[in-house]
Structures are given as C-alpha cells and as structure tokens.
N, C-alpha and C positions, 0 to 999 in steps of 0.2 A: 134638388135641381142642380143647372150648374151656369156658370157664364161663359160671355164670348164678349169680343167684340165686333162690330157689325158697320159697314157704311153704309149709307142712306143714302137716299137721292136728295138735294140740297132742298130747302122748306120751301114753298110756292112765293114766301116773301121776299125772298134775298133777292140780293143783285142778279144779273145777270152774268153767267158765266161762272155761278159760284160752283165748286167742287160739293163731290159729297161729304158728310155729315157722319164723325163720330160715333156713334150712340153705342150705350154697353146693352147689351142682350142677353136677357137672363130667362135659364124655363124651369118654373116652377109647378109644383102640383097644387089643387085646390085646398085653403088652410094656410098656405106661405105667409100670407098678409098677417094673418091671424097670430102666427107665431110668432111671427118679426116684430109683432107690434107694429105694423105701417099703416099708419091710418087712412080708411079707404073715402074720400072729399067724394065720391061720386060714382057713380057706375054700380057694378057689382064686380063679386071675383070667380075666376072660373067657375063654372060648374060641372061634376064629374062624367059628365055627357062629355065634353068638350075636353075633356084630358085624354082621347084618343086619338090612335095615328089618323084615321080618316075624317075627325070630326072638323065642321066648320072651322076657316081661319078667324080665331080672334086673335085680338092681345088688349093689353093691358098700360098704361103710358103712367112715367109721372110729371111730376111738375112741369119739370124744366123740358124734358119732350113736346107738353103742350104749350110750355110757353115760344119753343123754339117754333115749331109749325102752325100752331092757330093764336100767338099771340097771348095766351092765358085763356083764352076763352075754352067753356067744358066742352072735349072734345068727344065725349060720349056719343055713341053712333055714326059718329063721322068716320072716312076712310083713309086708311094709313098706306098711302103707296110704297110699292114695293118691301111690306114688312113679311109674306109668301112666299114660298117657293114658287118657282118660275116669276118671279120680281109681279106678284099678284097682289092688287090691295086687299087690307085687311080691318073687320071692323074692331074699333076701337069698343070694349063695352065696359070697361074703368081706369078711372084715374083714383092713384095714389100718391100721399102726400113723398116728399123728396126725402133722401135717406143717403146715409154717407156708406157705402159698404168697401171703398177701399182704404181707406183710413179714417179715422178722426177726426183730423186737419184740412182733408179736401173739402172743395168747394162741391155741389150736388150737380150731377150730368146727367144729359138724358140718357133714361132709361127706357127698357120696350120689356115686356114680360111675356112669354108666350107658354101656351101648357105645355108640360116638362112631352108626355107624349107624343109629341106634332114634332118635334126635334128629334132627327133623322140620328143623331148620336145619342138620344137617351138612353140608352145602356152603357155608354162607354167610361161616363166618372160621374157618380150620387154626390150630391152633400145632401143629409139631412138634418133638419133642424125640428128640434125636440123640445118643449117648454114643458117644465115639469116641477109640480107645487111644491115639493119635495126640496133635499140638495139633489142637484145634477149627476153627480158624481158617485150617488147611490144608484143612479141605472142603468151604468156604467154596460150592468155584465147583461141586463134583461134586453137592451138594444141588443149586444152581441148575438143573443140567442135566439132572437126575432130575426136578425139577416141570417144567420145560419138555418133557419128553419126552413126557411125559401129560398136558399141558394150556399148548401155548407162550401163551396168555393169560391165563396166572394167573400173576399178580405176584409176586415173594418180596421182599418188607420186615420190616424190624428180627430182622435174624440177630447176634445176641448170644452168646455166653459165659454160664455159669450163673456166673462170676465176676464176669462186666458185669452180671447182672439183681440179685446181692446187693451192689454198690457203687452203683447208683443207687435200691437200697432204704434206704441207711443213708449216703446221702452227706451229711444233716443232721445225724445223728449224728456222723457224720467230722469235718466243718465246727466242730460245737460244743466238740467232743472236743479239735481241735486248737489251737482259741484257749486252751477250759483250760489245755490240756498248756504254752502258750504264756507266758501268765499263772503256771500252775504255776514254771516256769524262771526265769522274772523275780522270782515271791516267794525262789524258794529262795535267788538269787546274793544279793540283800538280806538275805538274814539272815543267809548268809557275813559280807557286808561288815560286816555289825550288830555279829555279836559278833566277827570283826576290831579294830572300831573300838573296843568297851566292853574288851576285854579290853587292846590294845595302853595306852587309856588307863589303864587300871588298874593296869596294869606299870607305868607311865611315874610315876605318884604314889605306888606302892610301891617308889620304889628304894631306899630309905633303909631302907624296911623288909627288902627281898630283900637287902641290904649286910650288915644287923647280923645276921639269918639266916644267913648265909653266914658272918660271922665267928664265929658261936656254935657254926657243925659244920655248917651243913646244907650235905647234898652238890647238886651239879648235881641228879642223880636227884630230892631232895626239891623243892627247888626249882619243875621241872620237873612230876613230881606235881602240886604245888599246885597250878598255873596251870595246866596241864590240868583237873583236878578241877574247878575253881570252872566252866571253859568249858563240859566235860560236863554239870556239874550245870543251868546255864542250860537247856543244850540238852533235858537231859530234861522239865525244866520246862516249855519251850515245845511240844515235842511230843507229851506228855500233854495239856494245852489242846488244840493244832490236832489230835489224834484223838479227842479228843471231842465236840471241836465239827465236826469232818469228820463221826463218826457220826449227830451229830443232822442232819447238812443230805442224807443221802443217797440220801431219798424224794424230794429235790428232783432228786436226777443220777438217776433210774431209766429218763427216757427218752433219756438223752443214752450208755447203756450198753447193750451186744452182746455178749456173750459173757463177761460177768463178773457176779457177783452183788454189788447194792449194797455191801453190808458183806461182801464174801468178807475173809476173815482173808490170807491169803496177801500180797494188794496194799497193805492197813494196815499189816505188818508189814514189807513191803520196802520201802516211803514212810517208815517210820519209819528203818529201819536206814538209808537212801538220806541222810536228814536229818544222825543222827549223825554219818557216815561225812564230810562236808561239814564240817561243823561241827566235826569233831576237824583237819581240813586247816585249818581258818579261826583255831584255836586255834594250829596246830604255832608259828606266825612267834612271835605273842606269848613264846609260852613257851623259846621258842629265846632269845628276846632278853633273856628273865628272867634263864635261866642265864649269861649274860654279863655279868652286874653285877658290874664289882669290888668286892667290900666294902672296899676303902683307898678309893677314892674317894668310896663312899658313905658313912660315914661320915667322910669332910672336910667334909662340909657336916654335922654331926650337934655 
C-alpha cells in the first residue's frame, strides 16, 4: 500500500469552531496487519471482497483515532464521517493497536486504513511488505521475479530490511549517542587518572604518618582500609554530584534516546556502580603502596 495524509472534519467532542483534524491515511491490502505485526484489539481486517474498487466503504482506525473521535470507546460498527469519497461516512469494522511508522521517536497519531483498491491512486506507488521465515535478503531476487511476472515494466527500487528502515530512522540518534558514549570514555579514564594521582599524592606526604601508624599496631588491613576509604569516599562524593546533575540535564538527551527512558533507574544505577567499580581499580595501586611503608624508615626522618 501506500500513505497520504488526510484532513478530517474536527471529532463531534471538540469545541466549537475547531478546524479539521490531521489524520495520516494509509491503504492497505488484506494481510497488512498480519505482516506488520499490529495487533488487531477488535474488529476484523479487510476481507478480500472488500479490496475492490466498487466494494463497500469500510476502514479501519487505530488507537489514537478512536480515542480522538469516540473517546477510547471500541468503535467497531460505528460511522466515520467523511472518511469516502464525496465526504460519505464509512463503517468502521476494526481497530488496531497504535504503531510508530514515521520514526521511532514519535509520538502514535491518528490513523485511518482503507483497502489499498478503493484508493483512486492505487496504481501509482506499491510498497510491499514481505515477512519471511527465512533471511530477507535471500528473496531478494524471487520478489523481483514475481513483479516482473505481472508487470516486466514496473521497476522494483529501495528493497530494504525492516532493520535497514529502523537504522536510517535513528542513525542521528546513533551518530549523537556514539560521540556521547565517546566523550563518556574519555571523562570516566580522567577521573581514574584524577584520583590515581590525588590519592598516590596523598600517600606519598603521608608516609611518615602511614610509618608511625604502623608502629603503633596498625595492621596492613587497617592501613589499606584507610586509603581505600578516603578514595571511595571521594568517589561517592563525585557521583552524587554527576547524577544529579545528569538528572537535571535529561530533558535535554530525550531526543538523542530509543529504547530507554530519560531517567530509567536501571542505567543511573549501572553508570554509578560502573563509576565505583573504576574508581576502587584507580585506588587499588595507591593503597597497595600505603601498606608497604616501612615504619623504621619512616620514622628516620621523624
């Protein structure tokens, strides 16, 4: 089939005075649903009676259609004005569930579906959609040979994958995703090296102190302890800051995200542990080095 888009006469709820109504328009043949995977909440879907130019007006509504005109309520056998030519109603005889087919990222609109034959341009541009058990890309040439067989003058271009039409729907989002991710890498090995370097200096002017510690009883373990402790505590420190200041900026990543919710808890909480878990590696050297203080030497200089 193919789409359009379409204005409607405003829904019998609105204000007064409201203009018409959006809605995209798409004709399909019988089996669409089936392919697409759209799951049919009610009604039925064409039947191949009904995929002719003279045959009764139906169509077909999803969600957001029905919730726009009858409020949510199933609008099965109910009348769709002006969705006919010469502006005639038409029955509704199913609904399906809501489905993104311009991008990823949008939000679901109403939809109208009417059989691809009743559409005064059905000949003028096919898409077809093929589900096949198989790889895709193996029937490549047996589609080609099927249009040609019925029409050797009708060209077949842009044969895709439903995996190629969702990576050139979101390859901006890919592109932006992956510099973050990229920049992500680069902040986190600097804060390695960061508290690396604060800690190893820290050691290095506590030795005198880690010496006479050492002479007074404290074991390796305690030792050890400490200077782990002090590195953790930094690190908790900083990543309280950087996830709250991550939360506030996350209205800004909303279109740069697919398949994740701004603020999902899950990915806050594995950035954070991912952080520590870094960060207790960036400590280990330091605090290795602690427990290796002779206290006889450190206290020759004391």
């Amino acid at each position: 089939g193919f789409h359009l888009s379409l204005d409607f006469p405003a829904p019998p709820n609105s204000p007064s005075g409201s203009g018409p109504v959006m809605v995209a328009g798409r004709s399909v043949s019988p089996g669409y649903f089936r392919a697409m995977q759209i799951p049919l909440i009610s009604g039925r879907d064409f039947a191949e009676a009904e995929n002719q130019k003279d045959a009764p007006c139906v169509r077909i509504i999803n969600r957001a259609m029905a919730r726009l005109y009858w409020l949510g309520e199933d609008p099965v056998g109910k009348q769709l004005p002006g969705a006919c030519p010469n502006d005639a109603p038409a029955t509704v005889v199913g609904l399906v569930a809501d489905s993104k087919q311009d991008s990823v990222d949008s939000e679901p609109h109403p939809e109208l579906y009417e059989p691809y034959a009743q559409h005064p341009f059905a000949s003028f541009l096919v898409t077809f959609v093929i589900r096949t058990a198989s790889n895709p890309t193996g029937v490549a040439a047996a589609v080609r040979d099927a249009v040609r067989q019925v029409d050797s003058d009708q060209p077949v271009i842009q044969m895709r994958t439903m995996q190629d039409v969702v990576s050139e729907s979101i390859w901006r989002q890919h592109v932006s995703a992956s510099m973050l991710g990229l920049f992500a890498v680069i902040a986190l090995v600097l804060s390695a090296v960061g508290i690396y370097g604060v800690l190893s200096y820290s050691v290095s002017r506590r030795r005198h102190e880690i010496g006479i510690r050492s002479a007074l009883g404290a074991t390796r373990r305690d030792i050890l302890r400490m200077v782990v402790g002090e590195g953790l505590l930094l690190t908790l420190m900083g990543v309280g800051v950087g996830v709250a200041v991550a939360f506030g900026l996350t209205r800004l990543l909303t279109g740069l995200l697919y398949g994740v919710r701004p603020r999902d808890p899950l990915t806050f909480v594995a950035f954070a542990m991912l952080l520590i878990i870094v960060a207790l590696l960036a400590v280990y050297v330091p605090a290795r080095r602690a427990t290796s203080v002779d206290p006889i030497v450190a206290l020759r200089y004391e």
